[in-house]
PyMOL CGO cylinders between C-alpha atoms (Angstrom):
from pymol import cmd
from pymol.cgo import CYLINDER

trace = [
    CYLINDER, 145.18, -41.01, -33.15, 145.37, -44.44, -33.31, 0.3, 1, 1, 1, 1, 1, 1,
    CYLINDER, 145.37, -44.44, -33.31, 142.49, -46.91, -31.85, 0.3, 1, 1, 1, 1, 1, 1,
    CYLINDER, 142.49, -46.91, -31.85, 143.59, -49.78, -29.57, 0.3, 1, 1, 1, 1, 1, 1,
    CYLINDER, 143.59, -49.78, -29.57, 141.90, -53.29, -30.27, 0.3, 1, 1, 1, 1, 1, 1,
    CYLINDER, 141.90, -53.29, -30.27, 139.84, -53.27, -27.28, 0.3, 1, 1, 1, 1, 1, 1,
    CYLINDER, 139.84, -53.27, -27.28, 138.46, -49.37, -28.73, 0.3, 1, 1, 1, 1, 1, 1,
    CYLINDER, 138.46, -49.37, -28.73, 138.06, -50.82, -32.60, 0.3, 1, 1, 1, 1, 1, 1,
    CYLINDER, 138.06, -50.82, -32.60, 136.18, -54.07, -31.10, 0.3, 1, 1, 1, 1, 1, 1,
    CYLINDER, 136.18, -54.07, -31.10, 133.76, -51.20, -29.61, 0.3, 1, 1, 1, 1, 1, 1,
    CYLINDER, 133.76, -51.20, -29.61, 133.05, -49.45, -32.63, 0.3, 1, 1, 1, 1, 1, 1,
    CYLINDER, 133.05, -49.45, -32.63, 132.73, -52.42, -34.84, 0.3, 1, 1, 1, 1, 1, 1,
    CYLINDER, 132.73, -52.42, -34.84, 130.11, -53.40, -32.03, 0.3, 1, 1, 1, 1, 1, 1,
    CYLINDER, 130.11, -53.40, -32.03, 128.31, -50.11, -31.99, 0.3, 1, 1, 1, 1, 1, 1,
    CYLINDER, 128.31, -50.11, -31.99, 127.87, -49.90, -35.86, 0.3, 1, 1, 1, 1, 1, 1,
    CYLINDER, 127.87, -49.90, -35.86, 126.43, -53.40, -35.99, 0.3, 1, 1, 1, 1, 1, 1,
    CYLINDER, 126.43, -53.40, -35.99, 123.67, -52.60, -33.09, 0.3, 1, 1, 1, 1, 1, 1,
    CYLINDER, 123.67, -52.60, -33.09, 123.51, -49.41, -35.30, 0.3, 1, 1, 1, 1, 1, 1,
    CYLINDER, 123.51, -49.41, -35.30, 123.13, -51.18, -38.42, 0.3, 1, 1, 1, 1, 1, 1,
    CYLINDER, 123.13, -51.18, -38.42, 120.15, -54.05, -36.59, 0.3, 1, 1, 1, 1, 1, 1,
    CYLINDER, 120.15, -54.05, -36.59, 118.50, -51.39, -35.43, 0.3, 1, 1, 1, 1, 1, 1,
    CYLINDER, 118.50, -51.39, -35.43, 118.19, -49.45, -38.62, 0.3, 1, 1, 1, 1, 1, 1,
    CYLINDER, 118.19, -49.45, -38.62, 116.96, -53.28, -40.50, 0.3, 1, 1, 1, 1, 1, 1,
    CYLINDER, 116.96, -53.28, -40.50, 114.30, -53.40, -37.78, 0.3, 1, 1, 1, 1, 1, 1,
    CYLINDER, 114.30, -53.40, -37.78, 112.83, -50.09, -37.90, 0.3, 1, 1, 1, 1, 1, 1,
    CYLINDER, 112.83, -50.09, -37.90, 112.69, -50.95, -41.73, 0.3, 1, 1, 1, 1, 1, 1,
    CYLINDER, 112.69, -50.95, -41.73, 110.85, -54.08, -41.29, 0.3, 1, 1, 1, 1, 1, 1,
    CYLINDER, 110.85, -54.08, -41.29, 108.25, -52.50, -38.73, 0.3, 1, 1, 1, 1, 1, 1,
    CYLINDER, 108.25, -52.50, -38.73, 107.55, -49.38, -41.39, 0.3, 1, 1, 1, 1, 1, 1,
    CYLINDER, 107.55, -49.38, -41.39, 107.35, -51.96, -43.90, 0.3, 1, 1, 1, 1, 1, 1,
    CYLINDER, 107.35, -51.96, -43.90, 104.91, -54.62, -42.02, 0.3, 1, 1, 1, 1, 1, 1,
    CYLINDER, 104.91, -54.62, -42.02, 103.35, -51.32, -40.61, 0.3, 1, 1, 1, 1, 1, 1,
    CYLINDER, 103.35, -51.32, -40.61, 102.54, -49.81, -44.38, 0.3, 1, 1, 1, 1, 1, 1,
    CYLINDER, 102.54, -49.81, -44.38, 101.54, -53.75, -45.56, 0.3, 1, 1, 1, 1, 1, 1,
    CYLINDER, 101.54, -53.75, -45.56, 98.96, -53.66, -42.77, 0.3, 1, 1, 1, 1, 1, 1,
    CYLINDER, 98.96, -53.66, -42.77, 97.89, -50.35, -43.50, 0.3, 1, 1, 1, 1, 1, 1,
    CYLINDER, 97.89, -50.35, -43.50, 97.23, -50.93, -47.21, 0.3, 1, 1, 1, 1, 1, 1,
    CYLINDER, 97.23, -50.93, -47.21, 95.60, -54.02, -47.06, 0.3, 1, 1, 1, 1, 1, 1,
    CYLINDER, 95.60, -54.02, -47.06, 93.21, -52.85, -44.27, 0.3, 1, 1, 1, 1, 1, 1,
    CYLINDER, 93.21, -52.85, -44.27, 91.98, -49.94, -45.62, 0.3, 1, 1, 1, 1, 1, 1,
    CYLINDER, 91.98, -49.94, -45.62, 93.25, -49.81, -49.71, 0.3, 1, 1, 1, 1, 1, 1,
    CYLINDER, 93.25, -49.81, -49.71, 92.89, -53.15, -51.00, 0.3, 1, 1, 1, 1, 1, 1,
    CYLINDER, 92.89, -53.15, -51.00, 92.80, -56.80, -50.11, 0.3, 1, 1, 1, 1, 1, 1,
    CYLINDER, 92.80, -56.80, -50.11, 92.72, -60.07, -51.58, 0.3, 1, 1, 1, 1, 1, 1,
    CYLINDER, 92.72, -60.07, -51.58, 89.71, -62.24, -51.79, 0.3, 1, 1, 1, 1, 1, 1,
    CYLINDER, 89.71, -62.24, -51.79, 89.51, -65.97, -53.03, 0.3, 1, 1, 1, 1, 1, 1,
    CYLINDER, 89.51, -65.97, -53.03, 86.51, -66.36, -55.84, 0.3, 1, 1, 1, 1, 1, 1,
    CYLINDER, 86.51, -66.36, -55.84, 84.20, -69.50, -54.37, 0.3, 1, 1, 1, 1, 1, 1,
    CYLINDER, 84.20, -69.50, -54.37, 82.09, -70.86, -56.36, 0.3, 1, 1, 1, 1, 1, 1,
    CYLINDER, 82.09, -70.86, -56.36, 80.92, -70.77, -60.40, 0.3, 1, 1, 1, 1, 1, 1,
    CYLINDER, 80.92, -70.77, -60.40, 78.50, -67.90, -60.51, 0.3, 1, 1, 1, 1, 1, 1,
    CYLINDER, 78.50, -67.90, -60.51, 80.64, -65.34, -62.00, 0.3, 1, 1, 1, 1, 1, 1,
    CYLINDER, 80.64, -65.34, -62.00, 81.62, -67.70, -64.81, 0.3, 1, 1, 1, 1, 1, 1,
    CYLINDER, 81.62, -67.70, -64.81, 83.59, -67.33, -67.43, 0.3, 1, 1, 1, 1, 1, 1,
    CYLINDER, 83.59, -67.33, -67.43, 84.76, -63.80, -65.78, 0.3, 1, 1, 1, 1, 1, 1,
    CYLINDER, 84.76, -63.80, -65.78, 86.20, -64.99, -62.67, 0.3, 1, 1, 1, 1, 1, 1,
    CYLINDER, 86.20, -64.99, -62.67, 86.99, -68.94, -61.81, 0.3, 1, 1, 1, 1, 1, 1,
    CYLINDER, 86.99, -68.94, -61.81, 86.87, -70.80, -58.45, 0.3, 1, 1, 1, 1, 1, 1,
    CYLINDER, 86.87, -70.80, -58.45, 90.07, -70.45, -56.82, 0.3, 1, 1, 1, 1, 1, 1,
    CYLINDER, 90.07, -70.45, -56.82, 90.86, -66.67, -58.47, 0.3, 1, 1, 1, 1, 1, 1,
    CYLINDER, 90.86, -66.67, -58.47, 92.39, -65.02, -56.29, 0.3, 1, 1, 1, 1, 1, 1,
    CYLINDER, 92.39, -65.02, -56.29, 91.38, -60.90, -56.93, 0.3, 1, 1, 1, 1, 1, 1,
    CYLINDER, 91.38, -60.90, -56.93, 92.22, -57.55, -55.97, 0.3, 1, 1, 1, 1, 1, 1,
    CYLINDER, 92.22, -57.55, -55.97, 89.43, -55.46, -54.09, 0.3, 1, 1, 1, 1, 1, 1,
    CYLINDER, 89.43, -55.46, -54.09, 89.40, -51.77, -53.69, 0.3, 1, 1, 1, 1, 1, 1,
    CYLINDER, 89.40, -51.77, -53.69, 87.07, -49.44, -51.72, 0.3, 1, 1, 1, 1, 1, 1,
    CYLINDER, 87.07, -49.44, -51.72, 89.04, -46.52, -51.38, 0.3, 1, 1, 1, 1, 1, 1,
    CYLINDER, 89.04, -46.52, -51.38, 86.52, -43.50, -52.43, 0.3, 1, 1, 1, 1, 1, 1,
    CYLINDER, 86.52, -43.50, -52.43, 84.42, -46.33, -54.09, 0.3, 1, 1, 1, 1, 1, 1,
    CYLINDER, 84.42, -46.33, -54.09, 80.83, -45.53, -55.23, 0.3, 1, 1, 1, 1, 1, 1,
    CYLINDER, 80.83, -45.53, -55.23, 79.27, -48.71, -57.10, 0.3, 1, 1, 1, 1, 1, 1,
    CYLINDER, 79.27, -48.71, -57.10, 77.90, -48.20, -60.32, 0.3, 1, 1, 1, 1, 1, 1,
    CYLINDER, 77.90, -48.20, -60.32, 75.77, -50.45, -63.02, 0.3, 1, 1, 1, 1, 1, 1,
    CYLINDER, 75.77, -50.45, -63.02, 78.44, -53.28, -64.17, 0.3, 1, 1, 1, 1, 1, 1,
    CYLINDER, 78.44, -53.28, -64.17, 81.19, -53.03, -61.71, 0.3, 1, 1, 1, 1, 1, 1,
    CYLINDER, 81.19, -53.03, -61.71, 81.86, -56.41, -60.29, 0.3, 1, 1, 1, 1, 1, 1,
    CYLINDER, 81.86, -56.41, -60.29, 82.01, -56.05, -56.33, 0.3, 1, 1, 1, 1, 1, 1,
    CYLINDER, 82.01, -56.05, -56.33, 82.74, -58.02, -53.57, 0.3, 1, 1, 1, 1, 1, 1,
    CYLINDER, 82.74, -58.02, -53.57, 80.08, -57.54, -50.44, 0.3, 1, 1, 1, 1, 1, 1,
    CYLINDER, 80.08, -57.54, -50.44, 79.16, -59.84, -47.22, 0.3, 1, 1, 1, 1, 1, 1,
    CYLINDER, 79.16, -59.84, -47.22, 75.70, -60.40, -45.99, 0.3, 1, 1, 1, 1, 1, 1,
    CYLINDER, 75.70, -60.40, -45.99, 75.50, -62.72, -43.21, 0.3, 1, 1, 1, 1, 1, 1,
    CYLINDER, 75.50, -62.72, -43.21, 72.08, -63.20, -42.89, 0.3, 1, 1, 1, 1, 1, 1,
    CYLINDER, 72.08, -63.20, -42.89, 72.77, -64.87, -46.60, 0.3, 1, 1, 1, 1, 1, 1,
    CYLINDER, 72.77, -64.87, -46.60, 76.25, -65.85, -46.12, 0.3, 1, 1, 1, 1, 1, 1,
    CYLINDER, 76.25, -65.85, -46.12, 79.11, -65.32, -43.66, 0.3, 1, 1, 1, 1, 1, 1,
    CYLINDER, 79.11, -65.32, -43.66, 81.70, -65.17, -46.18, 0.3, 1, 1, 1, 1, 1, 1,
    CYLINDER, 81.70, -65.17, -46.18, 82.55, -62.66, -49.15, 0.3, 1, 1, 1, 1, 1, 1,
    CYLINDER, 82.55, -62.66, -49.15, 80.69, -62.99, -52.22, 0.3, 1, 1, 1, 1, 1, 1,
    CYLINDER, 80.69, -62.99, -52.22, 81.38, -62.21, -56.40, 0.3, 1, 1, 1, 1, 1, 1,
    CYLINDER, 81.38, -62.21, -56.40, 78.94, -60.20, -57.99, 0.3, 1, 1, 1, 1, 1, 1,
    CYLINDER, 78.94, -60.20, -57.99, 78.09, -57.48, -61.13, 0.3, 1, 1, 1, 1, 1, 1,
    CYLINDER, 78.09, -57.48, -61.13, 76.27, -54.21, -60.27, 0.3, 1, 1, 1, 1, 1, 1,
    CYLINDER, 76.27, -54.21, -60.27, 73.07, -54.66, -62.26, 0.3, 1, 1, 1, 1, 1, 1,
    CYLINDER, 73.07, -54.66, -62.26, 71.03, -51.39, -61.29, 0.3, 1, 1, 1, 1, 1, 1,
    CYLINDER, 71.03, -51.39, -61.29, 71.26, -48.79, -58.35, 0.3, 1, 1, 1, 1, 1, 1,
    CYLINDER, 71.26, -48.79, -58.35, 69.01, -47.21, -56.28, 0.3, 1, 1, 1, 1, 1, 1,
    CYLINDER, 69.01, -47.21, -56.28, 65.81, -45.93, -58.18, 0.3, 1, 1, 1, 1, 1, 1,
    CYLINDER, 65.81, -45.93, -58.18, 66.56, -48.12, -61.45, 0.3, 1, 1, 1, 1, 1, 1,
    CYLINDER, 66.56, -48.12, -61.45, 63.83, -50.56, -62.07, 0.3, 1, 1, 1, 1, 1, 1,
    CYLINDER, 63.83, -50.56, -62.07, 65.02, -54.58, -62.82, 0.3, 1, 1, 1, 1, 1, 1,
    CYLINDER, 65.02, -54.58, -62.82, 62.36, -56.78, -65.37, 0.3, 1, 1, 1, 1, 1, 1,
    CYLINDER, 62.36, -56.78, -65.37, 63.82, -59.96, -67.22, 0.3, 1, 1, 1, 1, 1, 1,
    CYLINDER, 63.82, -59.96, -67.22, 62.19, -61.75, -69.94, 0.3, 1, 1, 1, 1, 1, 1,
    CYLINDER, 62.19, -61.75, -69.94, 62.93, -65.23, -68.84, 0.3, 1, 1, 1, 1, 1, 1,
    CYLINDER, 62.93, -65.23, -68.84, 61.86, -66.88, -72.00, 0.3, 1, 1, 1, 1, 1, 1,
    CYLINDER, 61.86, -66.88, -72.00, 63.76, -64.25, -73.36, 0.3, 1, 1, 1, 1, 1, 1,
    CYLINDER, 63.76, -64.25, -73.36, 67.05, -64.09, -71.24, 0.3, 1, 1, 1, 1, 1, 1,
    CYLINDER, 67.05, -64.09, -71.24, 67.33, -60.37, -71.47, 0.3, 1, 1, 1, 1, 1, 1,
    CYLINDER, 67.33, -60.37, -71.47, 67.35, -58.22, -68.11, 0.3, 1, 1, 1, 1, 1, 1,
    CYLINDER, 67.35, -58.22, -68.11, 65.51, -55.07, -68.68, 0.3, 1, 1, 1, 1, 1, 1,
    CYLINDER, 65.51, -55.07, -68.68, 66.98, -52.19, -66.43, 0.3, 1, 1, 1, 1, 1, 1,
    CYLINDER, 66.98, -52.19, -66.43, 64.26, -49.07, -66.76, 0.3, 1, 1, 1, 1, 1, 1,
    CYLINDER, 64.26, -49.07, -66.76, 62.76, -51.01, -69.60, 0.3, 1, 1, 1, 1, 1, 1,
    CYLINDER, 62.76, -51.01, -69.60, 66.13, -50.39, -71.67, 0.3, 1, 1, 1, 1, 1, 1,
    CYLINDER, 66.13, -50.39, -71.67, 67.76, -54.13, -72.35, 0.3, 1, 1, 1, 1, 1, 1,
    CYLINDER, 67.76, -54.13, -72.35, 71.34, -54.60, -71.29, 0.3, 1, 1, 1, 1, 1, 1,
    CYLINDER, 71.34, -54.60, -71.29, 74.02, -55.14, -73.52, 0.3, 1, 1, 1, 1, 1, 1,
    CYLINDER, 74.02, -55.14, -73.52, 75.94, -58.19, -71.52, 0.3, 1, 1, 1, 1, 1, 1,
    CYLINDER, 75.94, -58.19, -71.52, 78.61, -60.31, -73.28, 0.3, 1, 1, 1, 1, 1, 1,
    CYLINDER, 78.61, -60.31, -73.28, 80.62, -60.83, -70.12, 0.3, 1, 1, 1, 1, 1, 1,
    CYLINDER, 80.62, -60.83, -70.12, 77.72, -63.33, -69.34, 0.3, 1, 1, 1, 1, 1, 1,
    CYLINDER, 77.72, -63.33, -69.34, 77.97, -67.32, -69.66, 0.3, 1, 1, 1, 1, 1, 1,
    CYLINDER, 77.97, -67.32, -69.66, 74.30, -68.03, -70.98, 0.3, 1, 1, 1, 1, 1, 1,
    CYLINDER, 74.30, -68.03, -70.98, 71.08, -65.75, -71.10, 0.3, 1, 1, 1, 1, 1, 1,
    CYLINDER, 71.08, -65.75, -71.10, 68.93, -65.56, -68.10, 0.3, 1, 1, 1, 1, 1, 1,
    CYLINDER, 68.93, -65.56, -68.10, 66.31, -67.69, -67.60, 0.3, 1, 1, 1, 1, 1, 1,
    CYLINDER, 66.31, -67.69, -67.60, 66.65, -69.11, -63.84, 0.3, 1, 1, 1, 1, 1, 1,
    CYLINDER, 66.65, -69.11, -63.84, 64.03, -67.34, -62.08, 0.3, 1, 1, 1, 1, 1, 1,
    CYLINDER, 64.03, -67.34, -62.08, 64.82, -68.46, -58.42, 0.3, 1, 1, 1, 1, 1, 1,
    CYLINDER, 64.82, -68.46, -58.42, 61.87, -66.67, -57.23, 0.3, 1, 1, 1, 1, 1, 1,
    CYLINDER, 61.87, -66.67, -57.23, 61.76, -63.29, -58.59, 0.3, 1, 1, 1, 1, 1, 1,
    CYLINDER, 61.76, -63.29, -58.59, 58.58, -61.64, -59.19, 0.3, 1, 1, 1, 1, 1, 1,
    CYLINDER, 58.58, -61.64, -59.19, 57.47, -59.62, -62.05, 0.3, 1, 1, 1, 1, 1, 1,
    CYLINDER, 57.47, -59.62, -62.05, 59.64, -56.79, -61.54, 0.3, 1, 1, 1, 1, 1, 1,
    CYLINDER, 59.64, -56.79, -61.54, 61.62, -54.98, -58.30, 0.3, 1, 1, 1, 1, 1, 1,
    CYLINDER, 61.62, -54.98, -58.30, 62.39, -50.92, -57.79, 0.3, 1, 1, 1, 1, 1, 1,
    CYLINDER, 62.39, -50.92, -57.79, 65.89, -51.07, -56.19, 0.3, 1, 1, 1, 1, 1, 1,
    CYLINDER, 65.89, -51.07, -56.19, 65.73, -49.02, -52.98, 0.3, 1, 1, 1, 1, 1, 1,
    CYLINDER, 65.73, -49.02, -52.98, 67.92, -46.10, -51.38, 0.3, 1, 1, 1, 1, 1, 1,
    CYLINDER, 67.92, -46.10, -51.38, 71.09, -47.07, -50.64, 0.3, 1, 1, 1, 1, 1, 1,
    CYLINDER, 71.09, -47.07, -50.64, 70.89, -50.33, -52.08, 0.3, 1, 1, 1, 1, 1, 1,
    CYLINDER, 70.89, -50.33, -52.08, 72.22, -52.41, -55.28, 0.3, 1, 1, 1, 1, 1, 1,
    CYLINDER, 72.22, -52.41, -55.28, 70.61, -55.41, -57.84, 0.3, 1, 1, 1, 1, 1, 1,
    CYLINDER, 70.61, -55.41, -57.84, 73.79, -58.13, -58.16, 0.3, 1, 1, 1, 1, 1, 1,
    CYLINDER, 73.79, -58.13, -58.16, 73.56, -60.68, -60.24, 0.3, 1, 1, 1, 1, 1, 1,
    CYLINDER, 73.56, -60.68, -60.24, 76.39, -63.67, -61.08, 0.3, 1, 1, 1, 1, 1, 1,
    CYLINDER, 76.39, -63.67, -61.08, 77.84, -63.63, -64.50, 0.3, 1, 1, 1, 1, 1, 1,
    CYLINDER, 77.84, -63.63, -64.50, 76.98, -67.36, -64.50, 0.3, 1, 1, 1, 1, 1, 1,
    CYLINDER, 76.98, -67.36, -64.50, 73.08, -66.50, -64.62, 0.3, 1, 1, 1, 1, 1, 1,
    CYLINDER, 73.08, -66.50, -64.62, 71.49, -69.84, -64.20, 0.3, 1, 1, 1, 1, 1, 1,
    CYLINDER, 71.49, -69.84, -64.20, 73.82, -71.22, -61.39, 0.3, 1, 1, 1, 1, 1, 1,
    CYLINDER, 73.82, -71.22, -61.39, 74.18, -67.98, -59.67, 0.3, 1, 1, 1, 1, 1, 1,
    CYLINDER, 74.18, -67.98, -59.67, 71.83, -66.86, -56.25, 0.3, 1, 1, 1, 1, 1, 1,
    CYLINDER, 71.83, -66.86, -56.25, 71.89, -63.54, -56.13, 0.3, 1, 1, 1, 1, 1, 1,
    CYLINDER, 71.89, -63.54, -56.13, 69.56, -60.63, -56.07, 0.3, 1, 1, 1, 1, 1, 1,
    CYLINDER, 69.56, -60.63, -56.07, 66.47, -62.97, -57.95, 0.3, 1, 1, 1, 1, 1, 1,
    CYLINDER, 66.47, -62.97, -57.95, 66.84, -64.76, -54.47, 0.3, 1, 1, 1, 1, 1, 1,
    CYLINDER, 66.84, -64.76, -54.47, 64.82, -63.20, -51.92, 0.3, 1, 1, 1, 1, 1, 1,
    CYLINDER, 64.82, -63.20, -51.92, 67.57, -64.79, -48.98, 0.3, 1, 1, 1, 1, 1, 1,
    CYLINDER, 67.57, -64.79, -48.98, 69.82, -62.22, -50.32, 0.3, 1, 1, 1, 1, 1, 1,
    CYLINDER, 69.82, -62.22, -50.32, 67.59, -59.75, -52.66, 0.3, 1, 1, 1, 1, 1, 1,
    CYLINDER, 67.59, -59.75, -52.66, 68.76, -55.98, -52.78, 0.3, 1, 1, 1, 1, 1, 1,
    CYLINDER, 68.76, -55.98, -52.78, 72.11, -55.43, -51.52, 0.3, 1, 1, 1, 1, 1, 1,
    CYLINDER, 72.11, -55.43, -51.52, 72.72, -52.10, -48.82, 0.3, 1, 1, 1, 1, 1, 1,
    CYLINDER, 72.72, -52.10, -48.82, 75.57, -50.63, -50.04, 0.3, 1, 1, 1, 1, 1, 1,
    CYLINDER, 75.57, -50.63, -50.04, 77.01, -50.75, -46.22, 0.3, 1, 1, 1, 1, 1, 1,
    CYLINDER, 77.01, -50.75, -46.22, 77.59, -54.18, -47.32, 0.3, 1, 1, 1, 1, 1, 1,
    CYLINDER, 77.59, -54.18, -47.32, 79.89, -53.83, -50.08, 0.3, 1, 1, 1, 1, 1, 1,
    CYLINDER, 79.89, -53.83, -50.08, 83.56, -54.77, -49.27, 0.3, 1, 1, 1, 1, 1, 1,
    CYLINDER, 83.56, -54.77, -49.27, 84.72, -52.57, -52.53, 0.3, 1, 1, 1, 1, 1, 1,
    CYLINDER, 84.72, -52.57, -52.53, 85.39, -53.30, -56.37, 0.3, 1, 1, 1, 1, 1, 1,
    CYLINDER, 85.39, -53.30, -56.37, 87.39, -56.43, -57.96, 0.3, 1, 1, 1, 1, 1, 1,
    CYLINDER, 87.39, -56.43, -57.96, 90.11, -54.32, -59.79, 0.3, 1, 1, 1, 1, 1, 1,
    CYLINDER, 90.11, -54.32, -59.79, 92.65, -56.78, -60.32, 0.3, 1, 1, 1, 1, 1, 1,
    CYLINDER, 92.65, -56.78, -60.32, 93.08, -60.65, -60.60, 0.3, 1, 1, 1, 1, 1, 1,
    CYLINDER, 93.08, -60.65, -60.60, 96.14, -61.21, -59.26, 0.3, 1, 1, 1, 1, 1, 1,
    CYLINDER, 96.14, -61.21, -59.26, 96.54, -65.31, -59.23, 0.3, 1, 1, 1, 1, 1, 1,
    CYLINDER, 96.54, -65.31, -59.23, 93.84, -67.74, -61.60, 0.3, 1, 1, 1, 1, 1, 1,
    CYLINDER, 93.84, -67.74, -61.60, 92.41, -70.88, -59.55, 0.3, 1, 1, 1, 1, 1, 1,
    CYLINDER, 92.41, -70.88, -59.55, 93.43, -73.86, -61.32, 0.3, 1, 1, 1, 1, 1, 1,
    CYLINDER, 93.43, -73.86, -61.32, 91.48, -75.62, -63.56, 0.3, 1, 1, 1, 1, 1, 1,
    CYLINDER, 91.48, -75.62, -63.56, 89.06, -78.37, -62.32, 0.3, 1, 1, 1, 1, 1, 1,
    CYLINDER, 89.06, -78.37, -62.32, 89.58, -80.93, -64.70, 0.3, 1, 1, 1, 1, 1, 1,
    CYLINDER, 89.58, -80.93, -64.70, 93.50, -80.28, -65.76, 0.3, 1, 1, 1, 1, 1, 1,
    CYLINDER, 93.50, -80.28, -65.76, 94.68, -78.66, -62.66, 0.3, 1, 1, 1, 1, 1, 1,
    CYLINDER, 94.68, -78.66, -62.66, 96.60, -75.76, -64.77, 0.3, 1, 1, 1, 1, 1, 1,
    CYLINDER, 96.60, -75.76, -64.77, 96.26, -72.11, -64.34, 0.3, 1, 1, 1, 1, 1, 1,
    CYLINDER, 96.26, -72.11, -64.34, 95.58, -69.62, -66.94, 0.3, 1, 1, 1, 1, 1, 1,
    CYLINDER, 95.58, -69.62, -66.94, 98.50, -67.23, -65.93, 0.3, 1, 1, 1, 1, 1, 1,
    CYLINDER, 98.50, -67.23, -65.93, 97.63, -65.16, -69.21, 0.3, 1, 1, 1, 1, 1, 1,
    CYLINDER, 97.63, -65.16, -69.21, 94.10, -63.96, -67.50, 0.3, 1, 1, 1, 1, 1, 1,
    CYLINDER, 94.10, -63.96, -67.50, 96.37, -62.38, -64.47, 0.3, 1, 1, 1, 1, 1, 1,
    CYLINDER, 96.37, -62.38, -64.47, 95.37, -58.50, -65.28, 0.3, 1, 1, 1, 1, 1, 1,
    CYLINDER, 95.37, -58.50, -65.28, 93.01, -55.82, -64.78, 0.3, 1, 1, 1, 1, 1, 1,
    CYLINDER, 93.01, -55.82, -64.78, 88.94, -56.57, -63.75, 0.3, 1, 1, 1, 1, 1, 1,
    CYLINDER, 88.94, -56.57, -63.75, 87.22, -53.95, -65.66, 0.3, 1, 1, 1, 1, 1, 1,
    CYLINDER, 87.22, -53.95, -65.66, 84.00, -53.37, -64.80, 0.3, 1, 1, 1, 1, 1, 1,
    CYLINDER, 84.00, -53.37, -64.80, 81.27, -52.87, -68.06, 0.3, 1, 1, 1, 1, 1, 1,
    CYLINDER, 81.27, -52.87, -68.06, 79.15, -50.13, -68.40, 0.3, 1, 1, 1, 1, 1, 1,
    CYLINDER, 79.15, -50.13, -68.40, 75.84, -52.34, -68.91, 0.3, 1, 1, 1, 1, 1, 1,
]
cmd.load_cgo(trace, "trace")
């Protein structure tokens, strides 16, 4: 049977609501699943700063995970302490809970249960003290961080922000996903865009 114009009008209508309604029930899955992942799988953190030098750069822009994360000696994590800082912070995993930290300032070596650490992801050796003792037993549940950057990095030698709780650990840098441009030429270094691994110290 054929439809009269006023009928075909009606259909055409009816499909488009049809068709709106099916775009925005996409979009609110989609913005839905966007929030989801990035609240609970992985978000995006800005690198501040020069302490993790020359493995991450001010401005990087990195991927952090904490889905079933457990942080282990040379993972580089992101973590918040506010009584040291409001906002996120870089670091590497240097020991975990039980390990004993010594460095040889004169030296630049960082002992970790009196074995020396192999570390080539580091800028210079370590010889900024900050005010470190003689040696520190990390405690349950907690972490030793240290910046990449050693001598222009506070971290875990600094007694404002000294053994990390784990609670405080946003999750693992697993991916840089934009480079911060460079200070003195502006560019960006697309080619470091890739995978963080972390280095089994």
């Amino acid at each position: 049977m054929n439809e009269t114009w006023p009928e075909i009008k009606k259909r055409k209508l009816k499909e488009r609501r049809g068709e709106t309604f099916d775009w925005i029930q996409s979009l609110v899955v989609a913005l839905f699943a966007c929030v989801l992942i990035f609240t609970f799988l992985v978000r995006v953190v800005g690198v501040v700063g020069t302490s993790m030098l020359n493995t991450l750069h001010p401005g990087d822009r990195i991927l952090v995970s904490n889905l079933f994360y457990t942080p282990k000696r040379g993972d580089i994590i992101v973590l918040r302490k506010e009584s040291f800082n409001s906002e996120p912070i870089v670091k590497r995993v240097i020991a975990t809970e039980g390990e004993t930290v010594t460095i040889d300032f004169e030296g630049g070596i960082v002992y970790v249960d009196g074995v020396a650490l192999d570390e080539p992801y580091t800028l210079e050796p370590t010889h900024r003290r900050i005010d470190f003792g003689d040696s520190v037993t990390v405690p349950e549940g907690c972490l030793f961080v240290m910046g990449d950057n050693r001598n222009h990095s506070s971290d875990s030698r600094d007694s404002r922000l000294g053994t990390v709780d784990t609670r405080c650990v946003l999750g693992k840098a697993v991916f840089l996903a934009f480079p911060g441009a460079d200070d003195v030429t502006g560019k960006r270094e697309f080619g470091r865009i890739g995978l963080i691994d972390g280095v089994d110290a």
